[in-house]
C-alpha positions in Angstrom: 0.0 0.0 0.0 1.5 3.5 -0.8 1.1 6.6 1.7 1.2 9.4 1.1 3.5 11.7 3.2 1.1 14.0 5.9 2.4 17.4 4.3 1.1 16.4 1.0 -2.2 15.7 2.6 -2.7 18.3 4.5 -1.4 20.3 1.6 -4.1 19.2 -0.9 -7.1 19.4 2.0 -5.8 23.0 2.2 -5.9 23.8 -1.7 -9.3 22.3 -1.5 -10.5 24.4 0.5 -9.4 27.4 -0.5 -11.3 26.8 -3.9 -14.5 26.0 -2.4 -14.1 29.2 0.2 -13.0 31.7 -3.4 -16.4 29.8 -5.0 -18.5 30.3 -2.7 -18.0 34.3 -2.1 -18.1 35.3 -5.6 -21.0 35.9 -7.9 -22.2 36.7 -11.1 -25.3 38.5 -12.6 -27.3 38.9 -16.0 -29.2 41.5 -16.9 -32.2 40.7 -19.1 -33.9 44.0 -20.7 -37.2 44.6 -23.4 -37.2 47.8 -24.7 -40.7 48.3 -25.8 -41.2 51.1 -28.4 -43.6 54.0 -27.8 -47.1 53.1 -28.8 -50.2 55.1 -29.2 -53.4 54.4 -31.5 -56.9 55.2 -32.4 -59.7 53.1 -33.6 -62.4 54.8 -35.4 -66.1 52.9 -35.5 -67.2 52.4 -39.0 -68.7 55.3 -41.2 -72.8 56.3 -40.5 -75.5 57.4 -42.8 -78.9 59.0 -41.6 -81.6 60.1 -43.4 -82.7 63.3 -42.3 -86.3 63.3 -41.5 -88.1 66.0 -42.6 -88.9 68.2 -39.3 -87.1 71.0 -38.0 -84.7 70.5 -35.8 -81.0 68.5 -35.7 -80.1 65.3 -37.2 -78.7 63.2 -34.7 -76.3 60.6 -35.7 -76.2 57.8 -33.5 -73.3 57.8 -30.7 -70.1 57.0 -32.4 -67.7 54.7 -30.2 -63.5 55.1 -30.3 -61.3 53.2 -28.8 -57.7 55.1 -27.8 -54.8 53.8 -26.4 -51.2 55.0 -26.0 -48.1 53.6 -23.5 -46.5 56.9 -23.5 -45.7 57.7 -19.5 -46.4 61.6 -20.2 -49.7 60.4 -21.8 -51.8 61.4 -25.1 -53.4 64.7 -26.6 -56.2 63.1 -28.9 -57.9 65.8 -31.2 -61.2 64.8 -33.1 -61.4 67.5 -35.8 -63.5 68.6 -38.8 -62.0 71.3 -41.7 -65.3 71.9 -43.2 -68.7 71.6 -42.1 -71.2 69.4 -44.0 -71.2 70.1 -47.5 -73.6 68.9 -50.1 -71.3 65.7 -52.2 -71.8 67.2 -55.5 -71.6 70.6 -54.7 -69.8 71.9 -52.8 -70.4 75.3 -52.3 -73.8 73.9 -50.6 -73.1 73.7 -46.6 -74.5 72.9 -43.6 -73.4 73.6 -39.4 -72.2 70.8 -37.7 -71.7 70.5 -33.5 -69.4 67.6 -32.1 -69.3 66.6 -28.6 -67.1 64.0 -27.0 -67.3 62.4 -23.7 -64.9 59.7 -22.5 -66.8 56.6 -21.2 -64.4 54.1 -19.6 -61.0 53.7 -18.9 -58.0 51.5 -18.3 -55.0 51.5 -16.8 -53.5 54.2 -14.6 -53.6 57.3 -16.7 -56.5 60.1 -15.6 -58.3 61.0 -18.5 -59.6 64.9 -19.0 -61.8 66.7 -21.7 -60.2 69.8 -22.5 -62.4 70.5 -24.8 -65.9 68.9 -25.0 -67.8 70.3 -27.8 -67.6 72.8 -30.7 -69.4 73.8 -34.0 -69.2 75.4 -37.4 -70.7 78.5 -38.0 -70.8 78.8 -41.9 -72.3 82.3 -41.7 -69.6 83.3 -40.0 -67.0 81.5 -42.1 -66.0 79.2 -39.5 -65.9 75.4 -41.0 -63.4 74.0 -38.3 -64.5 72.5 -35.0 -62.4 70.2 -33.1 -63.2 68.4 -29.7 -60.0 67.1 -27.3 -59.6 64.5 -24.8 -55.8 63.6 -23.0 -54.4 61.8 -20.7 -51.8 61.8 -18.3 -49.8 58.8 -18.6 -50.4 55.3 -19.9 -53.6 53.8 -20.5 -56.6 53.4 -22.7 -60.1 54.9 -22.8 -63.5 54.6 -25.0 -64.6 57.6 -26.0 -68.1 58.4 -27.4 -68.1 61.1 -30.3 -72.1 62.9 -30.7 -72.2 64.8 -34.4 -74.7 66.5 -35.0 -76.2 67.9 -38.8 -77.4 71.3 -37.1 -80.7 72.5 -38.3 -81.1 76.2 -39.5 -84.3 77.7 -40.6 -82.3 80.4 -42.9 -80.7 77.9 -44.5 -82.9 76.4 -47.4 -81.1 72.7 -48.3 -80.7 71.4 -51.9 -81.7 67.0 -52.0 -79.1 64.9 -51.8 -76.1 64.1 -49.7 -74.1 66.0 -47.3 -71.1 64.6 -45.6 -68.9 65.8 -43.0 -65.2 63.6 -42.5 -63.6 63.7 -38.6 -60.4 63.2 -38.1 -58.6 62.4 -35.3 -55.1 62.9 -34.6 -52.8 61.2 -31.6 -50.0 63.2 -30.3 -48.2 63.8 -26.5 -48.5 66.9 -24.3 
């Protein structure tokens, strides 16, 4: 049987150990990271059609739904906008008032949501086509929002037949 000599023993049993003890107070880390890109939408319903009934008095359209969300921590400016009010499809020159009102109906996530501006109107005698209604927020989140238009009767105003159409657009931006 060979032996080893003590010194050598005690030797190894000490380099041993001196690698488990420099394991075992060391460590290591990773860092993992998803960089998700700013994100901010709007979902407009469908287009609408009435047909204007024959009594004085505004046309209603029925309430139009939109769905907005953004991930932007400093939150959203959302702007529902018209350039001209209702004007007759083949001709032009033919107009007719509009009103907008928008209203914010739920929410989710943490941002508060505020109406800076609930309604508006044209006012084609005066020259004034543009009316624009504005919801924000004031951090990430989502919210419905329910858009009212309105085709805004005037007795003064004498109609030709046909169609009259009116185009809303929104636009998404930050504060």
């Amino acid at each position: 049987m060979y032996l080893l000599p003590l010194g050598l023993i005690i030797g190894i049993v000490f380099s041993l150990a001196m690698v488990t003890s420099a394991f075992a107070q060391s460590s290591a880390s990773q860092r993992f990271r998803v960089a998700i890109p700013s994100s901010s939408f709007v979902t407009p319903p469908v287009d609408t059609e009435i047909s204007a009934e024959v009594v004085e008095g505004n046309q209603l359209f029925a309430p139009q739904i939109w769905e907005i969300e953004g991930n932007s921590t400093s939150g959203l400016v959302v702007d529902f906008a018209v350039e001209y009010a209702f004007r007759h499809v083949n001709d032009p020159t033919m107009k007719n008032n509009a009103s907008m009102q928008v209203s914010v109906l739920s929410t989710n996530g943490p941002a508060n949501w505020s109406l800076v501006h609930a309604s508006d109107a044209t006012d084609v005698s005066q020259e004034d086509e543009a009316a624009y209604v504005q919801v924000t927020s004031d951090g990430v989140g989502a919210a419905t929002v329910q858009l009212d238009v309105q085709f805004v009767y005037d007795p003064l105003v004498m109609l030709a037949e046909g169609s009259y159409e009116l185009v809303v657009i929104s636009s998404i931006g930050s504060p």
